[in-house]
C-alpha positions in Angstrom: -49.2 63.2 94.1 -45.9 62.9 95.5 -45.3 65.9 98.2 -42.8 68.4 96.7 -40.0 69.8 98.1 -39.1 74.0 98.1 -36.1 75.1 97.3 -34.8 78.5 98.7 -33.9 80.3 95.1 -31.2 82.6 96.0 -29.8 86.2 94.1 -28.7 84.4 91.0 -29.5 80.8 91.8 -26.6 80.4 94.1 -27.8 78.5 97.5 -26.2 80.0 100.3 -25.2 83.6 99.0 -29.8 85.3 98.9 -30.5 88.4 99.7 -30.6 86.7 103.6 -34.8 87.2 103.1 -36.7 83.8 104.1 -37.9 82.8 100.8 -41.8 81.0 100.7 -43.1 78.8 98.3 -44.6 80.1 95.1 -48.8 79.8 94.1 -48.1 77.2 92.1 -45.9 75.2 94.9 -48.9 75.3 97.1 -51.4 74.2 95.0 -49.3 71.2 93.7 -48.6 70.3 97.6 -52.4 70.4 98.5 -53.2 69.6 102.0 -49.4 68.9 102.5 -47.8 72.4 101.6 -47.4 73.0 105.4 -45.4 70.0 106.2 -43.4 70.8 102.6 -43.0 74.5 103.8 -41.5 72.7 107.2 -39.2 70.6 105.4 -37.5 73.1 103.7 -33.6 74.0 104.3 -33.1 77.2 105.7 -31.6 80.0 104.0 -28.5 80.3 105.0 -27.8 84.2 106.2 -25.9 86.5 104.5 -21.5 86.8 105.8 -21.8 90.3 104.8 -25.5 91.8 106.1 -26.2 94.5 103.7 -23.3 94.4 100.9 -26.2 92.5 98.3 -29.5 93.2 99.8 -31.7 94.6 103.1 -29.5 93.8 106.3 -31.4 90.6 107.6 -30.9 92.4 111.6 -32.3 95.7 112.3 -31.0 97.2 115.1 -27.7 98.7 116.6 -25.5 96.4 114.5 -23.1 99.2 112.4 -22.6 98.9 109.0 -19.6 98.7 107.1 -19.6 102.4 106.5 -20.4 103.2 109.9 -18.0 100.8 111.2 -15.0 102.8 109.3 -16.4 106.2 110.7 -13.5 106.8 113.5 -10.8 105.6 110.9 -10.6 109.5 109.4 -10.6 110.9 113.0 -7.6 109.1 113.7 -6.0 110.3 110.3 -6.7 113.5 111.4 -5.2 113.7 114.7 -1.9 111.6 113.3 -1.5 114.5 110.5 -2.2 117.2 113.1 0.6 115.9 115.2 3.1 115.4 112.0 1.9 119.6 111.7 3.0 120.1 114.6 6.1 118.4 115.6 7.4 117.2 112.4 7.9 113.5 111.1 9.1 112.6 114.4 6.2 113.6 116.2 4.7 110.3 117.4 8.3 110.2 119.3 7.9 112.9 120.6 4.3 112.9 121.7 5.5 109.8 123.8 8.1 111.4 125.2 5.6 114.1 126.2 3.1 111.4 127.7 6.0 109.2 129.4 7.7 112.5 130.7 3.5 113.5 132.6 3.7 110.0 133.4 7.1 110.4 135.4 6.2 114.0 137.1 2.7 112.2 138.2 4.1 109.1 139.7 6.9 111.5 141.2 9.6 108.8 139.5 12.0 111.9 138.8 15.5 112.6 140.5 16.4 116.2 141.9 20.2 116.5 143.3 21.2 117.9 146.2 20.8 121.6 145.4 17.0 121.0 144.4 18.3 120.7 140.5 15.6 118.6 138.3 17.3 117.8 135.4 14.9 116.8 133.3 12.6 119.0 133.8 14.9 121.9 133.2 15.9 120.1 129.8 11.9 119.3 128.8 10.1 122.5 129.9 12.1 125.2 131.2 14.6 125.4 128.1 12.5 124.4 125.9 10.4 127.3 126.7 13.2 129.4 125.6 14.3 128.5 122.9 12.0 129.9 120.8 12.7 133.5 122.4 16.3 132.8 121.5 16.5 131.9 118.1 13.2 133.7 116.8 13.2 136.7 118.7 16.5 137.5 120.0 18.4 135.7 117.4 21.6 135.0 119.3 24.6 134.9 117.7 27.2 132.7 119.9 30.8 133.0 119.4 33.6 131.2 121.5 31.6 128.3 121.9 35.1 125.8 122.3 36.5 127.6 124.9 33.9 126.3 127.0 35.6 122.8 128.7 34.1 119.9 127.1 34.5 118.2 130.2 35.4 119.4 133.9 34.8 122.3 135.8 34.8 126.0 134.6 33.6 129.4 135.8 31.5 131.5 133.2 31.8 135.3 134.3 29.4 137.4 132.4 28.3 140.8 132.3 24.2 141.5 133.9 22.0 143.5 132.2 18.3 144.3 131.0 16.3 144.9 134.1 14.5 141.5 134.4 17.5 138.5 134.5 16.6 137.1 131.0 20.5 137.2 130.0 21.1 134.6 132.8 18.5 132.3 131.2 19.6 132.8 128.0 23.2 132.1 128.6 22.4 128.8 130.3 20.5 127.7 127.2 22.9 128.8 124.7 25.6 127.3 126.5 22.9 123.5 127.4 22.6 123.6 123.3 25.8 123.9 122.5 27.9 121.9 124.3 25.4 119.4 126.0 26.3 120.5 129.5 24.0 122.1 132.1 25.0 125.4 133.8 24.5 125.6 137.2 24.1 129.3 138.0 24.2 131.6 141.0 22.1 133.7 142.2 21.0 136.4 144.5 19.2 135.5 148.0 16.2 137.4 146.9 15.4 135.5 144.2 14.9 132.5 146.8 12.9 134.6 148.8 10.6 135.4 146.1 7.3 132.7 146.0 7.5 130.5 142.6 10.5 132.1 141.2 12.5 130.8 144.0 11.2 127.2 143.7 11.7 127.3 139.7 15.1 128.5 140.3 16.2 125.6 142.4 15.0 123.4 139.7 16.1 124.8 136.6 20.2 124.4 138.4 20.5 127.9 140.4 21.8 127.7 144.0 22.8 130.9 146.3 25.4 133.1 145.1 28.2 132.1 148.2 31.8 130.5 148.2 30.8 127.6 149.7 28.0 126.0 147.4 29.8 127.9 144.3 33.3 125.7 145.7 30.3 122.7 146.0 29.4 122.9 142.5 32.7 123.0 140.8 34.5 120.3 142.7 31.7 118.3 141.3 33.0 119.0 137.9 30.4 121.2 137.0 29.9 124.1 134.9 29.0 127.2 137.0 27.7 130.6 135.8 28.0 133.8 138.0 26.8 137.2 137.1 29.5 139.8 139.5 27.0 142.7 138.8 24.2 140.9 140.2 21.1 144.1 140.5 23.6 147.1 140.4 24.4 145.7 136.8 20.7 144.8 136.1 18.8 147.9 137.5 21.8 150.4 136.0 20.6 153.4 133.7 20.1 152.8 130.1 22.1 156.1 130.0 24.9 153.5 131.5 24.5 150.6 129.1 27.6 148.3 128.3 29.7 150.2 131.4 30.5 147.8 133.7 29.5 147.8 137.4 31.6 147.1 140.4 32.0 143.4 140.6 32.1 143.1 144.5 34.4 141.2 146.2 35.9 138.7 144.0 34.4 136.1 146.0 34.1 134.3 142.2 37.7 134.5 141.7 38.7 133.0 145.2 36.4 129.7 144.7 37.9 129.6 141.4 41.3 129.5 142.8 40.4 126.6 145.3 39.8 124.4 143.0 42.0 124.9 140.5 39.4 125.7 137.4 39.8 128.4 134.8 37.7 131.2 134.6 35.6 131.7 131.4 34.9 135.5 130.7 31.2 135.7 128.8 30.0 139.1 126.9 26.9 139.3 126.2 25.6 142.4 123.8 22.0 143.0 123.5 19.9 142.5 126.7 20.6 146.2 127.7 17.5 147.2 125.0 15.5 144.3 126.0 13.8 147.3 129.1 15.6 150.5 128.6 15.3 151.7 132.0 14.7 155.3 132.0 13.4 155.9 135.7 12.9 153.9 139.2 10.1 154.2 142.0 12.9 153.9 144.6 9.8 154.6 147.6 7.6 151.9 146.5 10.9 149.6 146.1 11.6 150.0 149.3 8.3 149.3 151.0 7.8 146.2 148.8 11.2 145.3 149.6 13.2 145.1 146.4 16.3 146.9 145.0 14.2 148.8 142.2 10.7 149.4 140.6 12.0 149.7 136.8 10.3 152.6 134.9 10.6 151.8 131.0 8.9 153.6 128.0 6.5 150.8 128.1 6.2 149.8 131.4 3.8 150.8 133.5 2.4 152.8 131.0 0.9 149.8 128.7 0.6 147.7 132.0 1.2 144.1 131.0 2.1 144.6 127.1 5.2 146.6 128.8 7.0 143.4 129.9 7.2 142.3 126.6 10.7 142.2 126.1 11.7 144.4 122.0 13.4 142.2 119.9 17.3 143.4 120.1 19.5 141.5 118.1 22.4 139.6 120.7 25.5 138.6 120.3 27.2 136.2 122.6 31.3 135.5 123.1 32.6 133.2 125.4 36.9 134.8 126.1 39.3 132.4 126.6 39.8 130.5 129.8 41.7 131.9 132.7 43.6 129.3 134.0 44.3 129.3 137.9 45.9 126.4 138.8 49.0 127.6 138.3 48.8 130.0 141.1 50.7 128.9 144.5 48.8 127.2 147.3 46.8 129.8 149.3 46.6 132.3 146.6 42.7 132.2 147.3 43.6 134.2 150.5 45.5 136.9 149.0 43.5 140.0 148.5 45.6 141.6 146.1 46.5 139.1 143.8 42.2 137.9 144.1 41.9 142.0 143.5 44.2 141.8 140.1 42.7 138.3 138.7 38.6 139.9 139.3 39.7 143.2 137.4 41.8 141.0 134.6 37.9 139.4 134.4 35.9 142.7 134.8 38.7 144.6 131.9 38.3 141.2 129.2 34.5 141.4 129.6 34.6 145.1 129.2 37.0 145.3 125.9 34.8 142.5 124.1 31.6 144.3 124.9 33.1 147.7 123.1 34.1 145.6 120.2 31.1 143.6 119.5 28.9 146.8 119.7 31.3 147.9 117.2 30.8 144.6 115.1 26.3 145.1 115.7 25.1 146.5 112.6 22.1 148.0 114.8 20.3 147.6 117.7 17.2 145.4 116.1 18.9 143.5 113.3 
């Protein structure tokens, strides 16, 4: 009897597409190939394994090979951590989560630029600001006024009035004024500050340089927007019994660097930061053993320990007067005591009026 060939039956008949098993020959194949079934069984085409182990049958490889639904495990991980971002930072937050990686990436490789007053731009822009804003617009919810009398371009001299016990209307005022008009505010500030560990460091960076004529005169001839506070601590560590009255405002050192170069002078009222620490008392010994003007005593502070420096959430309004133009003043005015006298109280007597009528204008202290 002719030997017989086996032929691999696969699931439905199809050759090529089995269950991936190797297929034998049946009873009655091997009694019909005798003493020959082994060389039959050796002649027989291979089945051919399966493109998809698993989808119709047994996987023909056991081991670590995943399957399809394994395979598809770390897809919804992925969909979760794309949504959680969207959550977070909105339908641009792939953007901005790159922005935040390339921005870790430029602090690390130290491929950032600082001027040469110590100012780091972007930094100030990507961290320090945006650190405030929230405080801003949730809790203080600042109300800005006089916005366009700010330059768009060139120099100018913002004069404000310091309050609050801790300097958080400086900070503020250089945000409102970065958001609004898209210009940094380089500020001045007290020689302590740069004596103080951190803070000092911080300052440099975030735009604040000491409060003298000559990097003031520095700042502005570079066509930039400067910030001074005339107060400075007598205005920040005054009574709350003294809010919204005006301290001395020195020298008029402001008013003569002004002068020099020709810029106007911006008066800035700013309502609301006096209730941010109603100072009711000061440990004058233990300020000065540590060294500093005052040790403010609030209704909070010390007395809750570190819930005290939580600032209360006083409602702030914010007007920017119109410029002050010196330029038109002869050549030398700067020297002229009197007439620098006259322009620093015309400054100190705008800021004063505005503050008496947007207290006026405040519906209450907290909304």
């Amino acid at each position: 009897m002719a030997d017989a060939d086996v032929i691999p039956i696969g699931s439905g008949g199809r050759p090529g597409r089995g269950s991936a098993r190797r297929t034998t020959p049946s009873a009655a194949a091997r009694s019909l190939a005798g003493k020959n079934s082994r060389a039959a069984k050796d002649r027989a085409p291979e089945p051919e394994q399966s493109e998809t182990p698993g989808a119709l049958g047994e996987p023909w490889i056991v081991g670590e090979q995943a399957s399809p639904a394994n395979a598809d495990s770390a897809a919804p991980d992925f969909v979760a951590f794309e949504r959680m971002v969207r959550d977070l930072f909105g339908t641009a937050g792939e953007e901005k989560v790159a922005e935040l990686l390339a921005f870790v990436r430029r602090r690390l490789t130290g491929d950032y630029e600082v001027d040469e007053f110590g100012y780091d731009a972007e930094l100030t822009d990507q961290v320090l600001l945006s650190v405030l804003r929230p405080l801003a617009e949730k809790w203080f919810r600042v109300e800005v006024r006089g916005i366009e009398n700010i330059p768009d371009t060139g120099s100018a001299l913002i004069v404000a009035n310091h309050s609050g016990t801790m300097p958080l209307d400086g900070l503020i005022t250089q945000l409102i004024i970065a958001d609004h008009t898209n210009r940094p505010l380089r500020t001045l500030a007290a020689d302590l500050v740069f004596r103080t560990p951190f803070v000092g460091e911080m300052s440099r960076k975030g735009g604040a340089t000491l409060a003298g004529n000559d990097d003031a005169e520095r700042l502005l001839r570079a066509g930039n927007l400067v910030g001074v506070w005339p107060e400075g601590f007598k205005g920040l560590g005054k009574p709350f019994s003294e809010r919204y009255k005006l301290q001395r405002f020195g020298r008029g050192g402001f008013v003569s660097a002004a002068m020099r170069t020709g810029v106007p002078i911006v008066p800035c009222s700013i309502v609301g930061a006096e209730e941010i620490y109603p100072l009711v008392g000061n440990i004058a010994s233990l300020a000065r053993l540590v060294g500093v003007p005052y040790i403010p005593v609030t209704p909070f502070f010390p007395l809750l320990g570190p819930l005290g420096l939580i600032p209360l959430p006083s409602k702030w309004l914010i007007e920017f007067g119109e410029p002050i133009r010196t330029d038109d003043f002869p050549e030398g005015a700067a020297d002229d005591p009197m007439l620098v006298f006259n322009v620093t109280d015309q400054v100190r007597e705008t800021i004063q009026q505005t503050l008496y009528s947007l207290l006026m204008q405040r519906r209450s202290v907290f909304f």
